[in-house]
N, C-alpha and C positions, 0 to 999 in steps of 0.2 A: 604797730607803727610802720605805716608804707615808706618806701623809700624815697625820698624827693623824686621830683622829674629831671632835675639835672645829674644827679647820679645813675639814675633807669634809664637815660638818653646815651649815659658815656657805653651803659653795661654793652647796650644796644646796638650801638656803634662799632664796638670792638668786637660783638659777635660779629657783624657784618663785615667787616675788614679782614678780620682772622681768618674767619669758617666758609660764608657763605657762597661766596666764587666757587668753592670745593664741591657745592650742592645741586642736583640736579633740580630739583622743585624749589627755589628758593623761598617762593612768596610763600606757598605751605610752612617752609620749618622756619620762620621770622612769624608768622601766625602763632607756631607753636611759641617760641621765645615771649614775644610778647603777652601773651595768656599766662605765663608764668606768675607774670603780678597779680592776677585773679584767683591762685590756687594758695593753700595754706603752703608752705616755706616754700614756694616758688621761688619767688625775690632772691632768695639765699642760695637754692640753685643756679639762678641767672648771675649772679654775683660774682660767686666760686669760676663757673665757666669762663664768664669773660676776664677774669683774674690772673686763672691760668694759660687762657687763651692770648692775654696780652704781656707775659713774662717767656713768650713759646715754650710752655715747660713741659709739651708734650711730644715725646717720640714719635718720628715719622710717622711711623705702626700704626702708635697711638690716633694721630689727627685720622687717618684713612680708615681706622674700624669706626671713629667716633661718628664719621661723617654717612658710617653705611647703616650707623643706629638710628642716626637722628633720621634719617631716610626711612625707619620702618614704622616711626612713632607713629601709632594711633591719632590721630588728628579728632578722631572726632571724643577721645576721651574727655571727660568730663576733669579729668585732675594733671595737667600736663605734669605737676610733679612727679606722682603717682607713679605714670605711664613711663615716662623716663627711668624711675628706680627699676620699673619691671623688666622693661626692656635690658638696661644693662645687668641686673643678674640672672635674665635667662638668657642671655648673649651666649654664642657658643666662641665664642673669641673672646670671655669674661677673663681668664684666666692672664693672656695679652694684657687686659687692659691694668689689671694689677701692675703697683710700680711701673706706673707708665714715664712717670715724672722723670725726665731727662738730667735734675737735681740732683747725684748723687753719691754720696759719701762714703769711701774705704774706707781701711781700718785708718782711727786718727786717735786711737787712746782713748776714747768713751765707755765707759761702761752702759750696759742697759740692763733694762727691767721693763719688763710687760706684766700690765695690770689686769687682773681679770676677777669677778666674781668665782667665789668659794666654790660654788652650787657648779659652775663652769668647768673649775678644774676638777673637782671631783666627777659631775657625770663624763667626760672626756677624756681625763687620766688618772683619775683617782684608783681603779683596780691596781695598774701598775704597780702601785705603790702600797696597797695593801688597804687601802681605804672604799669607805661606802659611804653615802648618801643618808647617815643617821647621826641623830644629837650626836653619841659617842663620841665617832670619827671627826665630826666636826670641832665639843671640845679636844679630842687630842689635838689636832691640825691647831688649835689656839693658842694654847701650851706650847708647844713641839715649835712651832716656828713662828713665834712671836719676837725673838730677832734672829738675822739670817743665819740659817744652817745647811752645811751640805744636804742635799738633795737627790741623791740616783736617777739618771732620768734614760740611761744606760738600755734600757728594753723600749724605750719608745724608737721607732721608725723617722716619725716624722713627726711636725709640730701638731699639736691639735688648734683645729679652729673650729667650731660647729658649724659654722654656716659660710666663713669667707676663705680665702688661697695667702692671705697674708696675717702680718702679727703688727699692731703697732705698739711701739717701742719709746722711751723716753729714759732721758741719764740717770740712773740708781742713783747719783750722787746728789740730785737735786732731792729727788723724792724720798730719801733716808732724811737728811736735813729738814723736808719739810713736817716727817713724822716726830723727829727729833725735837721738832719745836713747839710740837702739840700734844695736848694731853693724851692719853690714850684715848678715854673715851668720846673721842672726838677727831679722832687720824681719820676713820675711814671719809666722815663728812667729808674732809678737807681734802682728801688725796680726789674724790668722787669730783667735786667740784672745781679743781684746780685742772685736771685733764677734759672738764667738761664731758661726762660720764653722765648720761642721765638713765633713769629707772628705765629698765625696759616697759613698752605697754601692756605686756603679758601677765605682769607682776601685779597680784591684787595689792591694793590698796595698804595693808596691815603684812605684807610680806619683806622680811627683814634681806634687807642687803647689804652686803657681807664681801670687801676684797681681799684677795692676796697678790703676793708681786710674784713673779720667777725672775729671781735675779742673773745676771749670764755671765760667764767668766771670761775673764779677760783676756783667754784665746779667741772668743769669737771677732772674726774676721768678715764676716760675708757684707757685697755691700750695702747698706741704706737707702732709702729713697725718701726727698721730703715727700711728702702725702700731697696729692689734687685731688680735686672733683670727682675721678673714676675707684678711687681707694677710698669714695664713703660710704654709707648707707643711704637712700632716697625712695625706700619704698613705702616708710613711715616720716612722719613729718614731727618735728621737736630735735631731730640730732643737733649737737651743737660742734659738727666738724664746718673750719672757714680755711679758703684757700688763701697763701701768703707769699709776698711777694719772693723774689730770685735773688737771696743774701747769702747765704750761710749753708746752705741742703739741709737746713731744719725749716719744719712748720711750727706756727704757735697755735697752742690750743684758746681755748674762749670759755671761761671757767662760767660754769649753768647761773652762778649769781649776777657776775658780771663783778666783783668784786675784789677777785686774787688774779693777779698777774700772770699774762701766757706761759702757758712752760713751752718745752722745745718737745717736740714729737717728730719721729719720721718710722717707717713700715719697711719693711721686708719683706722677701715671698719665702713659704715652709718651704725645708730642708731636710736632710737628713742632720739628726743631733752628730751622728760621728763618734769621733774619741773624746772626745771632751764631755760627752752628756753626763757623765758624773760630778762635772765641776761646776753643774748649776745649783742655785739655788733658790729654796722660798720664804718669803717672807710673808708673814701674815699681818694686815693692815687693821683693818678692824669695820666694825659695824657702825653702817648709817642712820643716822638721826635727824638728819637735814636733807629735805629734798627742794632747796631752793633752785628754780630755775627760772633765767627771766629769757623768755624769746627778745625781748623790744630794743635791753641790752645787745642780745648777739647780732639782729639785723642793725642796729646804729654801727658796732664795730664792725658789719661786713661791711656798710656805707665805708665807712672808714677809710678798710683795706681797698678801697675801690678807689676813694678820693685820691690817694695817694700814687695811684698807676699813672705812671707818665705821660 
């Protein structure tokens, strides 16, 4: 579902206005913008940008590395989406660009929980803990923290992420409540789709996906950032991360149906766990059955969140 022309005009606009004065080749990087609506989730990248770009949600820092990326992009790439995801995560200034969002929240009394696949925490921190990568350990982990129990995390360093510099984060309190009101066999769907979590492309066809939460205790203090444009993935096309507007220093997620209502997400950058790593814990979610996603949904409510920029 393309975006109208009146919403693609505003996107366009606002990049113009924002960014491009900042840019030495202009007509080049508005060539690239433009083209965006020709590449699979371009539009959604063009969206996000001008989103955040017209809320200034980004650090000084921020605008000046963006503008020395958009400067190296590959023009004559065949996928401007593509070419953008590559560029920002082999950026050497990528690290910067994490929690760039100028949004962001101290301690305010929230609890959090970061969601991650089974198969994630076990290949990343599962020795720690005395765990392996086999049915066994899997059903024990099933068992064992199927609701939330201390956890040891007392020997880890720092957070694990496989591949990014950040963790995203959503209220424990939402996400208990939302398990609490669903059958067991049927949480993990729901929690999968409510944060708009979709299957990685790596994942054949008939491979079972499987979350748990690590829930954080209520000494954690560090601050929050709502989430933009430079804290998603864009090297693959299907994510269903949408930039949102400057309310609250939370972002809303875009549930893969398009059916269950935003929840609240913002990120952080890893840390050291400290004195407190033993007052986390994990909770075990459960296994997916539903892999509804609709892209057509997520671009209408990116239209949306765009209609709504002043």
């Amino acid at each position: 579902m393309p975006i109208v022309d009146k919403i693609w005009d505003k996107a366009l606009q606002i990049f113009e206005r924002e960014l491009l004065s900042r840019i030495r080749n202009r007509a080049a990087v508005t060539a690239w913008f433009q083209a965006l609506r020709t590449c699979e989730d371009g539009e959604r990248l063009a969206v996000c940008l001008a989103i955040d770009l017209a809320y200034e949600a980004y650090t000084d820092n921020a605008v000046a590395l963006l503008v020395e990326l958009l400067e190296s992009i590959d023009l004559s790439a065949t996928d401007g989406r593509e070419e953008f995801g590559a560029k920002l995560e082999r950026s050497l200034h990528r690290e910067d660009l994490y929690c760039a969002s100028r949004f962001i929240q101290g301690p305010d009394g929230t609890e959090y929980a970061h969601v991650l696949r089974l198969e994630k925490f076990i290949t990343c921190a599962g020795s720690v803990f005395g765990f392996v990568d086999s049915a066994e350990d899997k059903n024990r982990i099933r068992k064992r923290f199927y609701t939330p129990a201390p956890l040891s995390v007392g020997s880890l360093d720092r957070w694990w992420t496989a591949e990014v510099g950040i963790v995203w984060v959503t209220p424990v309190q939402a996400l208990i409540a939302a398990m609490d009101s669903t059958s067991a066999n049927q949480r993990g769907s729901k929690i999968k789709d409510m944060l708009g979590l979709i299957k990685p492309a790596y994942l054949g066809a008939h491979h079972n996906l499987e979350y748990v939460a690590l829930k954080y205790p209520p000494e954690f203090t560090r601050p929050c950032h709502q989430p933009t444009t430079l804290d998603a993935w864009w090297r693959d096309p299907g994510q269903f991360y949408l930039s949102f507007s400057r309310l609250d220093c939370w972002g809303r997620t875009q549930s893969c149906s398009g059916k269950l209502a935003p929840c609240l997400e913002r990120v952080h950058r890893v840390f050291e766990f400290e004195d407190f790593g033993s007052a986390y814990s994990l909770l075990y979610i459960g296994t997916v059955d539903s892999f509804i996603e609709d892209p057509d949904r997520l671009l209408e409510e990116a239209a949306n969140r765009l209609a709504s920029v002043p």
